[in-house]
LOFI-323185 format. One record per residue: residue number from 0; x, z, y of N, C-alpha, C in turn; residue in three letters. Coordinates in steps of 0.05 Angstrom, whole numbers. Last residue first. Layout:
N
- NUM; X; Z; Y; X; Z; Y; X; Z; Y; ALA
...
//
This chain:
170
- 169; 4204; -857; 833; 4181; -845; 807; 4164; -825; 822; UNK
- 168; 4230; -892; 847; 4236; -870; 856; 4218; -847; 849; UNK
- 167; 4193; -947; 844; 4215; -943; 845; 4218; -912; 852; UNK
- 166; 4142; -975; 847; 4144; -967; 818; 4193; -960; 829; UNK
- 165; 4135; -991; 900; 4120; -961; 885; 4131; -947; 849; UNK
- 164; 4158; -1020; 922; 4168; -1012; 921; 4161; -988; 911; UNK
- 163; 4115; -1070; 906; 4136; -1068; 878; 4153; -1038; 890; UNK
- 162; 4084; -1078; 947; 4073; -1067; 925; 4101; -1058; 899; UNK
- 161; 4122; -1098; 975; 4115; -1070; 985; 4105; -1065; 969; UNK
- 160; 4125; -1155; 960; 4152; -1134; 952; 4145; -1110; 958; UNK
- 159; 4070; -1178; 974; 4079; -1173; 949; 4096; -1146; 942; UNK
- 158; 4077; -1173; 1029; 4059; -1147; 1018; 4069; -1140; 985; UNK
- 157; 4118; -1211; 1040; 4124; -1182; 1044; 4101; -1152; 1028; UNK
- 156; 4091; -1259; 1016; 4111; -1237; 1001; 4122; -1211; 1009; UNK
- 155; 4051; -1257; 1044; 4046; -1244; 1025; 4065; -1250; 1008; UNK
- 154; 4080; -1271; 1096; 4071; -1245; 1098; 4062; -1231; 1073; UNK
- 153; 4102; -1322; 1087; 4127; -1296; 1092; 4102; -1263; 1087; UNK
- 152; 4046; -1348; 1090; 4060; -1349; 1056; 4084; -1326; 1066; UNK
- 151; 4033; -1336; 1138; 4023; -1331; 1124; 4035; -1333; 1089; UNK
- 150; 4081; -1364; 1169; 4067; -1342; 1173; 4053; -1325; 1145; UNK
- 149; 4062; -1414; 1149; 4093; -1408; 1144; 4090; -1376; 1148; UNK
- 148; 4011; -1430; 1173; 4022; -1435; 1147; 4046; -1414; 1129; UNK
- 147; 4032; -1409; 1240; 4014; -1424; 1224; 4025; -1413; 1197; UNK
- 146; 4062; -1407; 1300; 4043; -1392; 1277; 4026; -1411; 1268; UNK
- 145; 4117; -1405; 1335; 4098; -1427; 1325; 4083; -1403; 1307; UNK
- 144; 4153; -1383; 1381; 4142; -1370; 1364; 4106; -1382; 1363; UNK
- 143; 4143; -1420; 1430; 4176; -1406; 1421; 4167; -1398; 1394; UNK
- 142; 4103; -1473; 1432; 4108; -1440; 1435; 4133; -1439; 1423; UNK
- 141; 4100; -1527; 1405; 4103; -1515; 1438; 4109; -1491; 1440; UNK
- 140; 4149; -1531; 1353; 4120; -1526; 1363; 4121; -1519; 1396; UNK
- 139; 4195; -1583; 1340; 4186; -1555; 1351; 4163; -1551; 1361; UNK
- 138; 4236; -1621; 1294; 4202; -1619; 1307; 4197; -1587; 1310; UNK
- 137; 4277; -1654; 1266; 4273; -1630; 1267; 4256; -1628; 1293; UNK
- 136; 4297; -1693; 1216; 4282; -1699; 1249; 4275; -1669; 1244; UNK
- 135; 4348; -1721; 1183; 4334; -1703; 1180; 4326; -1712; 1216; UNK
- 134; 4370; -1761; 1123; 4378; -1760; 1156; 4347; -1742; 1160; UNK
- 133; 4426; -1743; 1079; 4394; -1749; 1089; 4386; -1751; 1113; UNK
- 132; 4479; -1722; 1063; 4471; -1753; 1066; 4444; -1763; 1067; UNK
- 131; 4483; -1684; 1066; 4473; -1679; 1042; 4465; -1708; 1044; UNK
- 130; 4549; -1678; 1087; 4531; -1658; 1092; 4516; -1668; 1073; UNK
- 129; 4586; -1721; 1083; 4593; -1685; 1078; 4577; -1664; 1091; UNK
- 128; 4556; -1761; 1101; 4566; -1754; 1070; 4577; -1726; 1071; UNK
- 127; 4508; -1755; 1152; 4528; -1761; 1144; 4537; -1748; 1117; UNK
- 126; 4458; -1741; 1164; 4456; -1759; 1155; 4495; -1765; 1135; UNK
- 125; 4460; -1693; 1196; 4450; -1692; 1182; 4450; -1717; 1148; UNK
- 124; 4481; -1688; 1250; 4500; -1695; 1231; 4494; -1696; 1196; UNK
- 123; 4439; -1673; 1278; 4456; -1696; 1281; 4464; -1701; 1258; UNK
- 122; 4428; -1616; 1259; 4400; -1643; 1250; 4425; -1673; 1256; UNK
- 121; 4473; -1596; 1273; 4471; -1594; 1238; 4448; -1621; 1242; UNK
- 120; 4470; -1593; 1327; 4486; -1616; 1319; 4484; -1612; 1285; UNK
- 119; 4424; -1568; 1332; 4425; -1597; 1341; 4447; -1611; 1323; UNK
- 118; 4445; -1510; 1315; 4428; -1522; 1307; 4422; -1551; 1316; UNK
- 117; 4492; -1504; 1360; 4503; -1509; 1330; 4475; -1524; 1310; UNK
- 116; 4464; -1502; 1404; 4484; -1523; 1398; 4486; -1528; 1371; UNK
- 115; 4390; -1485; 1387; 4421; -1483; 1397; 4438; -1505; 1396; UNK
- 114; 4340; -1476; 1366; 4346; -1490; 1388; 4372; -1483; 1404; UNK
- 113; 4340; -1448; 1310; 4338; -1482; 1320; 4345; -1491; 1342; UNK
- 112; 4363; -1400; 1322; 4365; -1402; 1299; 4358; -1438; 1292; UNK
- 111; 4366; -1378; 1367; 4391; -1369; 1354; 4388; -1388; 1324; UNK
- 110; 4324; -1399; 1394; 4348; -1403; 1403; 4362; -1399; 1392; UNK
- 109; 4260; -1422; 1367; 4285; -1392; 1367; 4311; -1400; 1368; UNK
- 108; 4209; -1444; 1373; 4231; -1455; 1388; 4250; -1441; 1383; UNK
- 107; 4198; -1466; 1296; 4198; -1453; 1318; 4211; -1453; 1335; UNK
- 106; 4193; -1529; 1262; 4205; -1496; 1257; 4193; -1495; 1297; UNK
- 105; 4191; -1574; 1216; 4182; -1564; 1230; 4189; -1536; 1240; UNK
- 104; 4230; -1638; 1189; 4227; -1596; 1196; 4207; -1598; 1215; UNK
- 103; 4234; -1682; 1150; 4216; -1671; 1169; 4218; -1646; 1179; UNK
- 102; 4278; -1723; 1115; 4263; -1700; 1122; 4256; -1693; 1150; UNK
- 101; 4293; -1781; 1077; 4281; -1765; 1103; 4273; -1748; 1105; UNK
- 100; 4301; -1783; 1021; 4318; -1812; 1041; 4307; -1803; 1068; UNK
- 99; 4300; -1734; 972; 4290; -1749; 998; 4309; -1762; 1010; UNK
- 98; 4323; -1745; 907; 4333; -1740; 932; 4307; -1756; 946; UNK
- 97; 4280; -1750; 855; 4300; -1767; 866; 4303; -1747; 893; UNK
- 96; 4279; -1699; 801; 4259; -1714; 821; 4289; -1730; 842; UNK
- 95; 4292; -1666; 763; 4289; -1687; 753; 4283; -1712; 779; UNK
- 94; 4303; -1609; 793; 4280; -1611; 772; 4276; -1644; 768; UNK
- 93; 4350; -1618; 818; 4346; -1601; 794; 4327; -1604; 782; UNK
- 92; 4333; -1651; 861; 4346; -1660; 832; 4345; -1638; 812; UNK
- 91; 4289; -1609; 889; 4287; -1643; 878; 4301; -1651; 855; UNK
- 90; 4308; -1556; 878; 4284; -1562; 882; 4285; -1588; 882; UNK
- 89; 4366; -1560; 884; 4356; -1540; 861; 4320; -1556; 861; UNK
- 88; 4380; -1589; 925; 4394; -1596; 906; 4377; -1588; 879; UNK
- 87; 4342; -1584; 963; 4351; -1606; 959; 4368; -1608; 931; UNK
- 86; 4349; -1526; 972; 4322; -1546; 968; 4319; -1573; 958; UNK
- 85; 4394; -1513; 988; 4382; -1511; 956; 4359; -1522; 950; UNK
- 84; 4397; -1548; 1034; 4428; -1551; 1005; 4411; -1540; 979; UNK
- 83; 4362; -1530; 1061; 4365; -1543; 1060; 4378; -1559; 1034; UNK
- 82; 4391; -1469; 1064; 4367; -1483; 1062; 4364; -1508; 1047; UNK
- 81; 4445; -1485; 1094; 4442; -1472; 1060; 4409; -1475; 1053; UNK
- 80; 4417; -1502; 1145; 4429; -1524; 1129; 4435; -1503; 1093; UNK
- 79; 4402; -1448; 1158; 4380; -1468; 1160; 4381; -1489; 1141; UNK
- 78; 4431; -1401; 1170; 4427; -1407; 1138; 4405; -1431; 1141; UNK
- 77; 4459; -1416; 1212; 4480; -1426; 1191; 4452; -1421; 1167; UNK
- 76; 4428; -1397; 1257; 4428; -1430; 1247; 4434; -1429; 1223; UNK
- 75; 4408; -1329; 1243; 4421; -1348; 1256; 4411; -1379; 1241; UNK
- 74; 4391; -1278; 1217; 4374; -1302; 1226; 4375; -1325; 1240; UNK
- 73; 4415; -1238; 1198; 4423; -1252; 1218; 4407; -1271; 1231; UNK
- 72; 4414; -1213; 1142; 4404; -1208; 1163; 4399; -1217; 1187; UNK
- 71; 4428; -1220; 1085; 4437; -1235; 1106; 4420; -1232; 1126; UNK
- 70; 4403; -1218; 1031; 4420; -1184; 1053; 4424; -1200; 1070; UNK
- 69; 4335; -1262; 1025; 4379; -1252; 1022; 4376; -1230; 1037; UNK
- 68; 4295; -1300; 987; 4307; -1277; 1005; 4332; -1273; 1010; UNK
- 67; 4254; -1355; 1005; 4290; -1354; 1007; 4290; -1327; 1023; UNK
- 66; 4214; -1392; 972; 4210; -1375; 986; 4251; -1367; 994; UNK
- 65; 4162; -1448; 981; 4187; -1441; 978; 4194; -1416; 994; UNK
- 64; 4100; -1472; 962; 4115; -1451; 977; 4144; -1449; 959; UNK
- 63; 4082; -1546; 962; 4083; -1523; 945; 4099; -1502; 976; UNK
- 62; 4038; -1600; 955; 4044; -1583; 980; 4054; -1560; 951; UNK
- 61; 4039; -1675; 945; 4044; -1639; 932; 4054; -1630; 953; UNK
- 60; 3999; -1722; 956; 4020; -1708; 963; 4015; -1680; 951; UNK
- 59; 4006; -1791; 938; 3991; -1762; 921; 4005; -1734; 930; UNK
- 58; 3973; -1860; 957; 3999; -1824; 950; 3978; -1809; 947; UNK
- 57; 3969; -1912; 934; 3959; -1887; 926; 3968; -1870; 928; UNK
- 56; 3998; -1946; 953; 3967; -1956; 961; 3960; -1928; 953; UNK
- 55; 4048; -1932; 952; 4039; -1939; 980; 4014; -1940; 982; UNK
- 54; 4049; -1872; 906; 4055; -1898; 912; 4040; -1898; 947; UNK
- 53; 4065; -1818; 862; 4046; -1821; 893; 4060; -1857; 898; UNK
- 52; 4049; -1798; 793; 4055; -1812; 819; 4041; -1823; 844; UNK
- 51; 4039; -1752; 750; 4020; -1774; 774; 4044; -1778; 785; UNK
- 50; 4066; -1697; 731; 4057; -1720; 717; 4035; -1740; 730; UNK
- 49; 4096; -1681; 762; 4073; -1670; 769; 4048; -1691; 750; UNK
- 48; 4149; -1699; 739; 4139; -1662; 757; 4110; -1656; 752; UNK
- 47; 4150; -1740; 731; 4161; -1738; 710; 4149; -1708; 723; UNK
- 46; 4126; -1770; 778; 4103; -1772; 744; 4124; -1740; 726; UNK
- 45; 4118; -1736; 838; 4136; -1748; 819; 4125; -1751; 790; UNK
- 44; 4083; -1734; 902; 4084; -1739; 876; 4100; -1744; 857; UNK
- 43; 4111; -1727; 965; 4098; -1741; 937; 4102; -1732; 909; UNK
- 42; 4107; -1656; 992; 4126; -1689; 987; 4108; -1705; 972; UNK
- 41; 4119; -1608; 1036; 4093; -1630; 1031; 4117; -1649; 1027; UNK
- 40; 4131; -1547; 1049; 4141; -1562; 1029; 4122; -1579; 1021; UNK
- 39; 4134; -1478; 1077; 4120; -1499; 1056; 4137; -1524; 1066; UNK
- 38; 4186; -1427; 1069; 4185; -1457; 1074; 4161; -1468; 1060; UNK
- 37; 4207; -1362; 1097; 4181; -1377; 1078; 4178; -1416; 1091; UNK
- 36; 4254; -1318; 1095; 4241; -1345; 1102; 4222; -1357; 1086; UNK
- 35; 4272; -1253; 1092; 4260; -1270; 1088; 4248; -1305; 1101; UNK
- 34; 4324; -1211; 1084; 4301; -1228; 1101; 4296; -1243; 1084; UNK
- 33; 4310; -1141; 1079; 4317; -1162; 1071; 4309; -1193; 1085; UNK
- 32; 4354; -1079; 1076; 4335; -1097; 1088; 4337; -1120; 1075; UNK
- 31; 4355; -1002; 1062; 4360; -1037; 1054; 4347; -1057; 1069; UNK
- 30; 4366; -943; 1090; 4346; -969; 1084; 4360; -991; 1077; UNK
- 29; 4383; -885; 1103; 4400; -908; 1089; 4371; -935; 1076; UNK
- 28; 4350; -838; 1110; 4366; -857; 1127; 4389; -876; 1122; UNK
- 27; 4333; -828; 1061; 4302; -836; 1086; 4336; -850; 1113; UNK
- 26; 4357; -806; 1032; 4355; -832; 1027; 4343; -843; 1053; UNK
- 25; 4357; -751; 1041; 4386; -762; 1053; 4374; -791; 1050; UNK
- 24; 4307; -729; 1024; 4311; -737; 1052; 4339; -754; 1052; UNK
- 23; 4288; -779; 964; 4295; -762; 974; 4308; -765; 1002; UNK
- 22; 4226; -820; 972; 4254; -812; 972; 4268; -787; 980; UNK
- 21; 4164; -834; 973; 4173; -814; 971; 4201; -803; 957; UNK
- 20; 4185; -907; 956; 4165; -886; 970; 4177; -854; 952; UNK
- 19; 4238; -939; 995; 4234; -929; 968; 4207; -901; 969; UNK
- 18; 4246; -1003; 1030; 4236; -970; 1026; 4233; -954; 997; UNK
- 17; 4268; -1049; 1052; 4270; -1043; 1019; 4260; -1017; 1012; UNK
- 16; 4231; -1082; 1096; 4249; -1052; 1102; 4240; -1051; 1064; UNK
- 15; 4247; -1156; 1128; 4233; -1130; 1108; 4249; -1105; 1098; UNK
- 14; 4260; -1180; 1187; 4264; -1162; 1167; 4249; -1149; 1145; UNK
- 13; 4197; -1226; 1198; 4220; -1214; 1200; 4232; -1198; 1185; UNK
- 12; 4205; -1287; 1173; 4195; -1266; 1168; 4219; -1251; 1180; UNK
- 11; 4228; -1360; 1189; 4246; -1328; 1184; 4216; -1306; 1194; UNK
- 10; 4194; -1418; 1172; 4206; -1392; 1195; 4214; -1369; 1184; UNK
- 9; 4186; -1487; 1162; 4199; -1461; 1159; 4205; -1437; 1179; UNK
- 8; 4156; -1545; 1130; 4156; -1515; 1161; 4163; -1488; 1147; UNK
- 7; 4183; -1606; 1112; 4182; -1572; 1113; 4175; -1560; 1137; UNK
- 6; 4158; -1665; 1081; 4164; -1652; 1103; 4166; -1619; 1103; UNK
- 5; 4194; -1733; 1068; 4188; -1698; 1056; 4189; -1685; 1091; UNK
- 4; 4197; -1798; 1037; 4198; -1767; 1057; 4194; -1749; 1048; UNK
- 3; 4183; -1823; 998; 4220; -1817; 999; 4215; -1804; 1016; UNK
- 2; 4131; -1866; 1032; 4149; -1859; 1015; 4177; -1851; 1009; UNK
- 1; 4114; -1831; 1086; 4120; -1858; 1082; 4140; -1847; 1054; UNK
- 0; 4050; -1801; 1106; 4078; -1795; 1102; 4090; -1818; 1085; UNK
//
């Protein structure tokens, strides 16, 4: 991976059900939901983050999990680029580290959510100043529904949050 890249695989978990164990009956039909996306996240090294730096003769790549819940149910395009916006803003500059000059997606074939109009033309327009001025390549697995990595970090936060729904409703 060539210095100033970054690469993400991200996929939408599906719904998670906010359950409350042994609720009262009227509750049992009023559920919360939540979604979830689980993004890993392979960049270099920063001294001032990870105190090392990654160079040409010596990278040093950090893999971390990024996680993004919301009530936003939809699973559409639009939250791909807000993605993106907090990853970029909160997760590189916020923590001291320079903006990527390239990103990598990896994601799944899901019509509603990469392989649409509106999803092509966000990777297009990727590069330009009133979007986050990075120019982005967005990469689909052969299957419609890729499994790997991304799978696995959505699923143990879903177990996570199922363990937390015990300490609710006493």
């Amino acid at each position: 991976m060539p210095l100033g890249h970054t690469v993400w695989l991200f996929d939408f978990s599906e719904n998670h059900l906010l359950n409350i164990p042994r609720e009262v009956q009227s509750l049992h039909w009023v559920v919360n939901q939540a979604t979830i996306l689980a993004c890993v996240l392979w960049r270099h090294a920063c001294v001032d983050v990870d105190e090392r730096e990654s160079t040409a003769e010596n990278p040093v790549i950090v893999k971390d999990y990024l996680y993004f819940i919301s009530d936003d149910r939809r699973h559409d395009h639009r939250f791909i680029p807000h993605m993106r916006e907090v990853i970029v803003n909160d997760y590189f500059v916020g923590r001291g580290m320079a903006k990527p000059n390239f990103i990598h997606e990896w994601a799944d074939g899901c019509a509603g959510q990469n392989k649409c109009a509106a999803g092509f033309a966000d990777v297009g327009n990727s590069k330009q100043a009133w979007s986050l001025g990075i120019p982005c390549q967005r990469n689909f697995f052969e299957t419609a529904h890729a499994k790997g990595e991304q799978d696995g970090a959505g699923a143990h936060v879903k177990h996570a949050c199922s363990g937390c729904g015990s300490d609710f409703g006493g």
